[in-house]
C-alpha positions as CSV (number, residue, x, y, z in Angstrom):
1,X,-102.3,-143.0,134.9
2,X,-103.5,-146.4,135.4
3,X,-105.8,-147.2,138.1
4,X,-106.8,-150.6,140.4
5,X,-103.4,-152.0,139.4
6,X,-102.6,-154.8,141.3
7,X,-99.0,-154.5,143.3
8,X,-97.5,-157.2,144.8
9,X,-96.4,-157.0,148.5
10,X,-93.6,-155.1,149.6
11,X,-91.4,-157.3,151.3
12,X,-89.2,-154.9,152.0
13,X,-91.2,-153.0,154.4
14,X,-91.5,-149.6,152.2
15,X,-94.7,-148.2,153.4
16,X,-94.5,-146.0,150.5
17,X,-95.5,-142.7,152.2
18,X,-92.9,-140.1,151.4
19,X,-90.5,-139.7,154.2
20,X,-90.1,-136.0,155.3
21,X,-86.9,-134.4,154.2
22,X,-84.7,-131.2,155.4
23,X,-83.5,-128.7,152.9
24,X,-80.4,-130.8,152.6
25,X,-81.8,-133.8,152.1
26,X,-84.3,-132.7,149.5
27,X,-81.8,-131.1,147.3
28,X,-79.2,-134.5,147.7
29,X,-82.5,-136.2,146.3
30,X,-82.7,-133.6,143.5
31,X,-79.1,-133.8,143.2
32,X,-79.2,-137.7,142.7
33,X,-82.2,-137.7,140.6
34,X,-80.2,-135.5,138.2
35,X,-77.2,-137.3,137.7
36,X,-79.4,-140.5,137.4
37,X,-79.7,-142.1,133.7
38,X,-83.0,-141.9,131.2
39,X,-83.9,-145.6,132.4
40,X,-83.3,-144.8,135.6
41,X,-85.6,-141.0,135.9
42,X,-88.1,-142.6,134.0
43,X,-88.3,-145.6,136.7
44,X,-88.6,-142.7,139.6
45,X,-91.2,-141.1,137.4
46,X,-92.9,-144.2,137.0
47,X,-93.1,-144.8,140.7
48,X,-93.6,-141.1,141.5
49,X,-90.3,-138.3,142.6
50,X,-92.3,-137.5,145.6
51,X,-92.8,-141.4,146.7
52,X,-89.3,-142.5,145.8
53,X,-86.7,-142.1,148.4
54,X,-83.0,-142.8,147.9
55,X,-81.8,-142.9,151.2
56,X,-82.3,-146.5,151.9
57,X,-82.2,-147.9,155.6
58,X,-79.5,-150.3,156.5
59,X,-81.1,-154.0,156.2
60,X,-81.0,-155.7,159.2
61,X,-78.2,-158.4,159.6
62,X,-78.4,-162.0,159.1
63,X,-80.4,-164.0,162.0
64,X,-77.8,-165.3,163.3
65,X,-78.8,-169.0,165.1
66,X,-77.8,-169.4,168.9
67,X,-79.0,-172.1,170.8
68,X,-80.9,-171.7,174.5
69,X,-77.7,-170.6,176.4
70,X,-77.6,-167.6,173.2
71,X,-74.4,-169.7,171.8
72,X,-74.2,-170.2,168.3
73,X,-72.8,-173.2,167.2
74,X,-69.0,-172.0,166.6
75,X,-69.2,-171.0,170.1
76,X,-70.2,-174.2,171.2
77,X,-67.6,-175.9,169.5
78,X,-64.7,-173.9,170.7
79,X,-65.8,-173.9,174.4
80,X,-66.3,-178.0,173.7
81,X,-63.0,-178.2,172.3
82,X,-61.7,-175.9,175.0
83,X,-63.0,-178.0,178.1
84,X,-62.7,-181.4,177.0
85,X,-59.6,-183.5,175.7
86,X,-60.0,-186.8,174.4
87,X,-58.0,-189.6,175.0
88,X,-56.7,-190.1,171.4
89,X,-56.5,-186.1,171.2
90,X,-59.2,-186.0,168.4
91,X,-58.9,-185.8,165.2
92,X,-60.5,-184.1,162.1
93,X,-63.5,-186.9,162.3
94,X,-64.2,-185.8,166.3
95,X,-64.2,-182.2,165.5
96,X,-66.7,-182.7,162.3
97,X,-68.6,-184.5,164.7
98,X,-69.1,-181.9,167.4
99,X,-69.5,-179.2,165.0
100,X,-72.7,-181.3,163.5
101,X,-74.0,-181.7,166.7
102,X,-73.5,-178.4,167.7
103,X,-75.1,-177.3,163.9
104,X,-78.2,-179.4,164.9
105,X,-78.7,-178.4,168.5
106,X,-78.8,-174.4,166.9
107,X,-81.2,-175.3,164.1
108,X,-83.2,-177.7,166.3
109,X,-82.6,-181.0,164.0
110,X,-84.4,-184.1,164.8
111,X,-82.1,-186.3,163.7
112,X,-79.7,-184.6,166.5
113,X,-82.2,-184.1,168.9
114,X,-82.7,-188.1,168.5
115,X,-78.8,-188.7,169.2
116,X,-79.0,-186.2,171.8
117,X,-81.4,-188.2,173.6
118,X,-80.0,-191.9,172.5
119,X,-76.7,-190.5,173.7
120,X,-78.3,-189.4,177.6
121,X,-79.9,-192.7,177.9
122,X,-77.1,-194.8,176.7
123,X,-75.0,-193.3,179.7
124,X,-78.0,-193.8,181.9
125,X,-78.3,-197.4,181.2
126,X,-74.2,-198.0,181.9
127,X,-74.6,-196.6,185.6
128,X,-77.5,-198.1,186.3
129,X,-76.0,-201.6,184.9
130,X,-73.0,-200.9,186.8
131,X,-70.0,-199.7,184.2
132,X,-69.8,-196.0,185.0
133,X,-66.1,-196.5,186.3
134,X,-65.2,-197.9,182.8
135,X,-63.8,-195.9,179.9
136,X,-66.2,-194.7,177.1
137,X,-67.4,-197.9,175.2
138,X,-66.4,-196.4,172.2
């Protein structure tokens, strides 16, 4: 066997110590092993029988993105949707809109963040100038 050969990480989180198995268990892994094809008993001997373990872990779902109120951005959008009306009703240019926004807020985007922001201080400039009992000025 070769020795001092350089492995790359496992990114996968094996720690490669053999996990201890029942009497069940260790004859589903002899089971397996045996109805397993040359390439494939020659990769478990390569790695080692003892070492190699077929009963994989579940991998941990997706992250899935939520924003500070633990609200992903579909959620967002619906409730938005839900609670607001505008005047015009909408239309498919509003709605691919808000859900852009509501994409950026989630993945922290700075060119949303900046809109955000423009968006707050735009409305704080019309009350203070006096045209908060107007319409929208768009």
């Amino acid at each position: 066997m070769i020795k001092n050969v350089r492995r790359a990480p496992d990114l996968f989180g094996n720690t490669g110590a053999p996990r201890d198995l029942d009497e069940d268990a260790a004859s589903q892994k002899r089971a397996i092993y045996e109805t397993m094809s040359s390439r494939g008993k020659k990769y478990v001997d390569k790695m080692g029988y003892e070492t190699w373990d077929p009963f994989q872990d579940p991998k941990d779902p997706l992250d899935i993105r939520t924003d500070v109120t633990k609200r992903t951005a579909r959620q967002l959008v619906a409730r938005f949707l839900q609670e607001t009306t505008p005047a015009d009703g909408g239309g498919n240019a509003y709605s691919q809109g808000v859900l852009e926004c509501a994409l950026g807020i989630v993945n922290k985007d700075d060119k949303c963040k900046g809109i955000f922001e423009f968006c707050i201080w735009y409305e704080q400039l019309l009350r203070r100038e006096g045209h908060s009992d107007h319409e929208s000025p768009l």
